[in-house]
C-alpha distance (Angstrom), angle and dihedral (degrees) to the residues before:
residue distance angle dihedral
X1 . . .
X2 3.78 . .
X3 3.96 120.5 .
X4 3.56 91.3 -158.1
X5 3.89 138.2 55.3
X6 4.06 105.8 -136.3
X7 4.05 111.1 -161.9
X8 3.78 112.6 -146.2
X9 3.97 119.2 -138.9
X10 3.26 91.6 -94.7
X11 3.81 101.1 48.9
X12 3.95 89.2 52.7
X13 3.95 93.4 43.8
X14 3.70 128.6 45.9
X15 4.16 105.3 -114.3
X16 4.05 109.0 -106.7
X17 3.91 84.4 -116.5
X18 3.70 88.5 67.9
X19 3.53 97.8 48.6
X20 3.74 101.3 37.0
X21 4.41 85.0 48.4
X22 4.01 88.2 50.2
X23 3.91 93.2 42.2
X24 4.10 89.4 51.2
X25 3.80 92.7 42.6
X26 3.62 91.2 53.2
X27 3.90 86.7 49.4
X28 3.20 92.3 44.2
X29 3.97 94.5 56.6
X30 4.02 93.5 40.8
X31 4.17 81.6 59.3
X32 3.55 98.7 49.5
X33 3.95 86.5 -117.5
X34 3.80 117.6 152.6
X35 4.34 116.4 -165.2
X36 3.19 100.5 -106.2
X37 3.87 85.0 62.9
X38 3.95 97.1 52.9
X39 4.02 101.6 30.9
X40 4.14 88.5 70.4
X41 4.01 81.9 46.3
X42 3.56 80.1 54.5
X43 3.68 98.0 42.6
X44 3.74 96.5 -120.4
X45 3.63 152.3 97.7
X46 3.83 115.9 -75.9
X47 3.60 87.9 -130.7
X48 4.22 91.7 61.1
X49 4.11 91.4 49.4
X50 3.66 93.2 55.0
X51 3.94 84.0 54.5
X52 4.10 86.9 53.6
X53 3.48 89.2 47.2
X54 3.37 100.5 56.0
X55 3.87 91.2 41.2
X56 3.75 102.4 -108.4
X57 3.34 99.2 111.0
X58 4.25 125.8 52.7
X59 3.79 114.4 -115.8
X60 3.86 113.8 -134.2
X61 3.98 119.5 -135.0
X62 3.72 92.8 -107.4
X63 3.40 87.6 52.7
X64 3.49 99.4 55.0
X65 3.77 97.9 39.8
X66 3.89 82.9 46.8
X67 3.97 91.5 57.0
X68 3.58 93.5 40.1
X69 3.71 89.8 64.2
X70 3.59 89.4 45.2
X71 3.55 100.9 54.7
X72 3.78 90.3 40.3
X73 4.09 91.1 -110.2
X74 3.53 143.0 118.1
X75 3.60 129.0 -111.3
X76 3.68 90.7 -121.7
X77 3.80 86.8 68.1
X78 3.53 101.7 42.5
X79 3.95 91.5 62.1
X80 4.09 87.0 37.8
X81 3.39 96.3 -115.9
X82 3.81 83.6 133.5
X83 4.09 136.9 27.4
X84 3.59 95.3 -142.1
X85 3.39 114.7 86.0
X86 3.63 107.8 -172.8
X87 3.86 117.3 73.1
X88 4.11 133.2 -118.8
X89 4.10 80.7 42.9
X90 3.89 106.5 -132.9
X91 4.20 114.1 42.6
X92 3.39 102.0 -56.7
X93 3.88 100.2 -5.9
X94 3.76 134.6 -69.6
X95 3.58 102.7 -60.9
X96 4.20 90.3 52.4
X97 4.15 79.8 54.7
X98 3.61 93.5 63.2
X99 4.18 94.1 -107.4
X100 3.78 111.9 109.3
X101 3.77 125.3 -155.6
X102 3.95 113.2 -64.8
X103 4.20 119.3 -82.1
X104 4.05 86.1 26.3
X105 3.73 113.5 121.2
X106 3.62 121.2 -166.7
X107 3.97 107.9 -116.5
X108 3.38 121.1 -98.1
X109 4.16 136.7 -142.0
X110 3.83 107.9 -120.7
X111 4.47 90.2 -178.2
């Protein structure tokens, strides 16, 4: 009989097919979009994308790359690896914000 109580992975950490099915239902409810809208997006049944939504069945990559362009998001966002949840970051990405890429200094006049 064991003394102690070990946690798996998973037990300690919600599965990535929980958070990426709340992150798109919450999307899905700030668009106005119902299942039976996204699941043919998806390519299956409506009945199968409530599953994924509620994290009892695993998303695929295409699927989530798929959804991401749906929902005009990044992947990055669907498994909250980020906050923001549109993509390019600042209106129209960082160069339109005035920061280039990293190591790129803006030219200088030497006259």
């Amino acid at each position: 009989m064991p003394t102690s109580t070990e946690l798996s992975p998973q037990s300690v950490e919600e599965s990535l097919d929980v958070v990426v099915g709340r992150t798109v239902h919450m999307l899905m409810w700030d668009q106005k979009l119902k299942q039976g809208d996204l699941a043919p997006v998806l390519g299956i049944q409506q009945t199968a994308l409530s599953r994924k939504l509620r994290g009892e069945r695993k998303w695929t990559l295409d699927e989530l790359r798929t959804v991401a362009r749906a929902l005009n998001t990044t992947t990055s966002y669907l498994l909250g690896e980020t906050e923001n949840p549109r993509p390019g970051g600042p209106v129209g990405g960082i160069v339109a914000a005035g920061v280039g890429p990293a190591g790129i200094e803006p030219t200088t006049s030497t006259v």
